[in-house]
C-alpha positions in Angstrom: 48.5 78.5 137.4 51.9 77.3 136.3 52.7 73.3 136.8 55.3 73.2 139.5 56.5 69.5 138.3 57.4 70.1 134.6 60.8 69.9 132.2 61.6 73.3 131.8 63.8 74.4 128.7 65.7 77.3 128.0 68.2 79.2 125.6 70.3 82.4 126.5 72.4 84.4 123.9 73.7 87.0 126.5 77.5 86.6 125.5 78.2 87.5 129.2 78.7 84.3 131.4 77.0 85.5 134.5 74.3 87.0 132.9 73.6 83.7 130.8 73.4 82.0 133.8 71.3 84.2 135.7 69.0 84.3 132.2 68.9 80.5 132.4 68.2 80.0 135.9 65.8 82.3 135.5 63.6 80.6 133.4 64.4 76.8 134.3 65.0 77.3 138.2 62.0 74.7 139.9 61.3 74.4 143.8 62.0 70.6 143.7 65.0 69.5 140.8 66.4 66.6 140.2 68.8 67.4 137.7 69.7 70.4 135.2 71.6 69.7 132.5 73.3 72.2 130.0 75.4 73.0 126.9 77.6 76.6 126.7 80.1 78.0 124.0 83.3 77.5 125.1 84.5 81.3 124.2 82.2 82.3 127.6 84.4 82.9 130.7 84.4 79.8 132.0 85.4 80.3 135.5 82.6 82.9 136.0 80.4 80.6 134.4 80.9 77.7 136.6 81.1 80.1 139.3 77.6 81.9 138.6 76.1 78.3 137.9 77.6 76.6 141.5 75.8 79.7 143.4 72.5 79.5 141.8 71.9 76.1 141.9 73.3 75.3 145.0 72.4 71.9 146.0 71.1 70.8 142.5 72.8 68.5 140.8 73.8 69.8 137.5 76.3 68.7 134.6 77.0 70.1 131.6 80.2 70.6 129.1 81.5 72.5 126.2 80.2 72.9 122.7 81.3 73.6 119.1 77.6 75.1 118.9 74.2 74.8 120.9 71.3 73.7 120.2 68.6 75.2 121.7 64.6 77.0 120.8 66.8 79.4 118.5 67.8 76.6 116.4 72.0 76.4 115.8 73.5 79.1 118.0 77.4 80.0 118.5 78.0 81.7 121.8 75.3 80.6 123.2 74.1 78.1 126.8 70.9 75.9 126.4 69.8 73.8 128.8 67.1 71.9 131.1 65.8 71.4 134.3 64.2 67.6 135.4 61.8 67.9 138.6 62.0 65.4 141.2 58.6 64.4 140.6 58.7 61.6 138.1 62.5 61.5 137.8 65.5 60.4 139.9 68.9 61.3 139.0 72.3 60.5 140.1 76.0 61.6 138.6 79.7 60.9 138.7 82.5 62.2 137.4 85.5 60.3 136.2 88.3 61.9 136.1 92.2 61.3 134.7 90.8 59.5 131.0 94.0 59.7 130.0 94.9 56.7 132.3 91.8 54.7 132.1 91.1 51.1 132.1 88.2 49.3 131.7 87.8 47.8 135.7 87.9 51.2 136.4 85.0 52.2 134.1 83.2 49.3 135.7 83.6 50.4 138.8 82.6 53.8 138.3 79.5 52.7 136.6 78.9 50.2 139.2 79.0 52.3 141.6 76.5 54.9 140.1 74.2 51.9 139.3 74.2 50.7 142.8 73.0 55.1 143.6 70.2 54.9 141.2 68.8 51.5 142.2 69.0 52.5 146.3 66.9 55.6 144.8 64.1 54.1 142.0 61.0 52.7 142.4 61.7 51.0 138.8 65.2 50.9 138.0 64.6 49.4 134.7 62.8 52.4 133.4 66.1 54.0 132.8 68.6 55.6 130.9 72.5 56.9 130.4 73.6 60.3 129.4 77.0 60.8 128.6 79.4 64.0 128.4 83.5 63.4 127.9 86.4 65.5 126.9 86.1 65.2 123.3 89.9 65.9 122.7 90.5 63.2 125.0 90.6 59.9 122.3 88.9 58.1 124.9 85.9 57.7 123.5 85.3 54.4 122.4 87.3 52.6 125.4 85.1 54.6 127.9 81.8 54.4 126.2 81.9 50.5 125.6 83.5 49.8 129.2 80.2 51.6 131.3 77.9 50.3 128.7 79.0 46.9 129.5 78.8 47.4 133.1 75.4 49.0 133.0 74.0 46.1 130.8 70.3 46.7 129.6 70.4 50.3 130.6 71.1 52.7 127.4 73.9 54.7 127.1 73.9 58.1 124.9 76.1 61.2 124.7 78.3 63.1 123.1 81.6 64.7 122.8 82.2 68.3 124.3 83.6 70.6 121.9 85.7 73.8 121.6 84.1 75.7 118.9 86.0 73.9 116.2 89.8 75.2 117.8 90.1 71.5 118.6 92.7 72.2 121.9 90.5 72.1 125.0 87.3 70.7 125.8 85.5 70.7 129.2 82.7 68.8 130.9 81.0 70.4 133.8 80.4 68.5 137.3 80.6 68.9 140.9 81.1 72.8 140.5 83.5 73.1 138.2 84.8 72.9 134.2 87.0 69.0 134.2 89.3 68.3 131.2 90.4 65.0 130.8 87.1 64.3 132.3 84.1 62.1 131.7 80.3 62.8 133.2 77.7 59.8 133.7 74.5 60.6 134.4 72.0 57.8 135.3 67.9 59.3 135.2 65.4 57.2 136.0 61.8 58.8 134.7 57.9 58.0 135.1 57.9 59.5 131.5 57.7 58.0 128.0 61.0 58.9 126.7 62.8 57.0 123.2 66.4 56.9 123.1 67.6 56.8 119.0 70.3 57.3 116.4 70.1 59.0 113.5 72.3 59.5 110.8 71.9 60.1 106.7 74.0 57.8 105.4 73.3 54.8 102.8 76.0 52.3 102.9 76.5 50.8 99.4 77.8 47.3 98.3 81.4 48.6 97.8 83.6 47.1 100.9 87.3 47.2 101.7 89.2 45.9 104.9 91.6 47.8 106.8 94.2 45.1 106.7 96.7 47.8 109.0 95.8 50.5 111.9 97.0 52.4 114.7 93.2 52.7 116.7 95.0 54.9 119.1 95.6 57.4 117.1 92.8 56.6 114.9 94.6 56.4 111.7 93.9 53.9 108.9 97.9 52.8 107.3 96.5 50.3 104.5 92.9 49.6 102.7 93.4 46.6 101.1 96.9 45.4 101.8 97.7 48.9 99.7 98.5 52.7 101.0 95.0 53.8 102.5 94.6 57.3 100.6 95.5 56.0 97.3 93.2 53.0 97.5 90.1 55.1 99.3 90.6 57.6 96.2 90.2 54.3 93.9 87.1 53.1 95.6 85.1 56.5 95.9 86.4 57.7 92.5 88.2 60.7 92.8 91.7 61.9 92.3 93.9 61.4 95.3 95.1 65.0 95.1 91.9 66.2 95.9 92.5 65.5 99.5 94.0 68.7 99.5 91.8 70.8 99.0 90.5 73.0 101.4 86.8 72.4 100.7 86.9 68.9 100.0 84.7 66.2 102.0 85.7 63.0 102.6 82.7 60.6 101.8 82.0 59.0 104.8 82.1 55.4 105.5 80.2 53.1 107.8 80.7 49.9 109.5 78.0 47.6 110.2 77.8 45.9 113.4 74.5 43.9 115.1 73.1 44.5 111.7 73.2 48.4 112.3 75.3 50.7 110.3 77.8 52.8 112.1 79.3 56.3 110.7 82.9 56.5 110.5 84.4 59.6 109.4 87.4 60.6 107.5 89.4 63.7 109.3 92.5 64.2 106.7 94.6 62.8 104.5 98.3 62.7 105.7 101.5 63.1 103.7 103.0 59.2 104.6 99.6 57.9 102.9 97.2 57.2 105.8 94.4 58.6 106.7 93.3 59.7 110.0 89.5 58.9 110.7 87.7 60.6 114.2 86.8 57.5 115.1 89.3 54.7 116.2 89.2 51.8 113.4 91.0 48.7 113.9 92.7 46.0 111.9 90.8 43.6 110.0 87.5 45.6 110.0 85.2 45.8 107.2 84.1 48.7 106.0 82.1 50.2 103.0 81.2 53.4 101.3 78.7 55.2 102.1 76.1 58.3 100.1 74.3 60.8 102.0 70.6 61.3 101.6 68.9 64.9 102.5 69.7 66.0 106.4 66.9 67.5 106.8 64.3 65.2 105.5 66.1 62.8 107.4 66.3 64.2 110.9 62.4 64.6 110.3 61.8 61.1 109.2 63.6 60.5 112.9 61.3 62.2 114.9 58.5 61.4 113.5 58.9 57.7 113.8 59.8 59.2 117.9 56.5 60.9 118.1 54.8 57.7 117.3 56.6 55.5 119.4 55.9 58.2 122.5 53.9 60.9 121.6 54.8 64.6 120.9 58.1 65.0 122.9 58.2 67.9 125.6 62.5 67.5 125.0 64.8 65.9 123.1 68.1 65.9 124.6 70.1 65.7 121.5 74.0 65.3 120.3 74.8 66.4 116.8 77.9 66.1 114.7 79.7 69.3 114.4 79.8 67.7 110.4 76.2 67.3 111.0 76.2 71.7 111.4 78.6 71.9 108.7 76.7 70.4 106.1 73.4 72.2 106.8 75.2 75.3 106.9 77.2 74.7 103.1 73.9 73.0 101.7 71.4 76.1 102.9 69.2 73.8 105.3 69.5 75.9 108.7 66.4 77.3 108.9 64.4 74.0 108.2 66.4 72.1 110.2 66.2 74.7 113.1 62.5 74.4 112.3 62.6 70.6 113.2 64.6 71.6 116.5 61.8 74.2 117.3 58.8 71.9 116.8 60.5 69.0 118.9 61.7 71.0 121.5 65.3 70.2 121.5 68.2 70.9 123.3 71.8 70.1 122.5 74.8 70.6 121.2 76.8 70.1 118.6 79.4 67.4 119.7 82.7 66.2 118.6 81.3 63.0 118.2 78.4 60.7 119.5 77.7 57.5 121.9 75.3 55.4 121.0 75.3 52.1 123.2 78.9 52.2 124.2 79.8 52.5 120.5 81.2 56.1 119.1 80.4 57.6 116.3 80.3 60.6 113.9 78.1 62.5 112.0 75.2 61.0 114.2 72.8 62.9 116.1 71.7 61.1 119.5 69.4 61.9 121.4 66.7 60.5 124.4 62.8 62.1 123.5 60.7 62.7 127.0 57.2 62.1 126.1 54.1 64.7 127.6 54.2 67.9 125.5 51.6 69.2 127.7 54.4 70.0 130.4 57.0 72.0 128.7 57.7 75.5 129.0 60.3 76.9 126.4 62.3 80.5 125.9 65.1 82.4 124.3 66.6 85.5 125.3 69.3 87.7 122.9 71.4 90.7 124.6 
């Protein structure tokens, strides 16, 4: 007999909305949910998919947002929706959605996570044994203000997420909540669970002894003026060896760099190289920070370093919810890794999506995956369906 009171994961590649969502529910629909959470190309209709979505699970709670790519028990799919479902039996969810990022302050953060906080502990038997998920407009350049402003307000609760995407167009991005596709739009879910689960960071980067300060910035726009007190592309070139010109190129990647903070190294991730001299990073860097180069080890046997030091921690993990660099999907597609790395996915039963960026205890990052691991393989039931 099937387990009524079990995660329950699922992957549709029907490139119709509706018939995605009917796949998915399908195969994840539960008597008694607590939450469903989801990832869907953006190139789906996404009025009929919220639409198809907000009937079927009427009166479930559910979030969700747009990708540059799922991740899901086919391994890296475009044009695809993966997602899960959380029973109400060992879990307790709650969710908000806030709205207008583009005119966000930090009380209002605190509030809003307050607020949510105040939901989940009127709920919980054991509040402490909690977590944070979340999902924001990753076109909004919000990132960092709102990621540190509700990890601050939810204090020894961890925050995790990820930044939706638009299949690399980089114009739109939506997060899915209360019925509906938001732009401009942040959603915060807070899950408290019975099960072992690991939140963790992982990234394969090794930062080396070379440091330089960014002595001038404009973290709004998230562009680096001056490395060193001299033009920021010029001296970058100098430090990582390479001919300034080659910025241009259309196949060129910028070494990353990372910044350590709490004695943890952070990934910070060079966009372009702009005709004034600056360069414009993903991540907001400010003035005065220190930063150093960084060399990247294999992907692949680094994302299975990651979870294996996971399934000791907790056990075999019946999902990882997971947020993965688009960069992250770009280098194991140019360096021939997809099939081992979508092996990885497949035998740690992840879900995701690759993200436009990654939060990681109110700090944002790039080419990171995040992810929370739920402990109790026993309970999992997985698919994938193709038109």
């Amino acid at each position: 007999m099937s387990n009524p009171n079990k995660i329950r994961l699922f992957q549709s590649r029907a490139t119709d909305a509706k018939r995605a969502v009917q796949e998915f529910h399908a195969a994840v629909a539960q008597p008694d949910m607590a939450l469903v959470v989801f990832f869907c190309s953006s190139e789906y209709d996404l009025d009929a998919l919220a639409t198809e979505m907000h009937r079927l699970f009427a009166g479930v709670q559910v979030v969700g947002c747009t990708t540059a790519g799922e991740i899901g028990p086919a391994g890296y799919c475009r044009h695809s929706l993966s997602g899960a479902s959380f029973p109400k039996a060992g879990c307790v969810a709650v969710s908000g959605l806030l709205e207008q990022l583009s005119e966000f302050d930090i009380i209002k953060g605190h509030d809003f996570a307050q607020s949510l906080l105040q939901q989940l502990e009127s709920k919980a038997p054991n509040p402490d044994h909690s977590f944070a998920l979340l999902l924001i407009d990753g076109m909004s350049v919000r990132e960092e203000r709102v990621a540190h402003a509700l990890q601050y307000a939810l204090g020894k609760i961890t925050l995790f997420g990820g930044s939706a995407g638009d299949d690399q167009k980089f114009a739109k991005t939506y997060v899915y909540s209360n019925g509906c596709f938001h732009a401009d739009s942040a959603a915060l879910v807070l899950v408290n669970t019975s099960l072992p689960f690991k939140i963790f960071k992982s990234h394969h980067f090794v930062s080396t002894d070379e440091r330089f300060v960014v002595t001038e910035a404009d973290p709004a726009k998230r562009i680096v003026k001056e490395i060193n007190g001299l033009p920021a592309a010029a001296e970058y070139a100098r430090l990582v060896g390479v001919d300034v010109n080659q910025f241009n190129a259309k196949d060129f990647a910028f070494p990353s760099v990372v910044v350590k903070l709490g004695g943890t190294d952070y990934v910070r991730s060079i966009q372009k190289a702009n005709t004034d001299g600056s360069l414009s990073f993903y991540c907001a860097i400010e003035t005065g920070l220190v930063l150093r180069v960084a060399h990247g080890v294999n992907l692949a046997d680094n994302l299975e370093q990651t979870f294996d030091a996971v399934r000791t921690e907790i056990g075999p993990a019946q999902l990882v919810l997971g947020c993965d660099c688009i960069l992250r999907n770009l280098e194991v597609a140019k360096n021939g890794l997809k099939d081992r790395v979508t092996a990885i996915f497949q035998a740690n039963n992840t879900i995701g999506f690759s993200s436009y960026g990654e939060q990681f205890r109110g700090i944002h990052n790039n080419q990171t995956f995040t992810g929370c691991a739920f402990g109790n393989a026993s309970e999992v039931e997985t698919g994938t369906r193709d038109d």
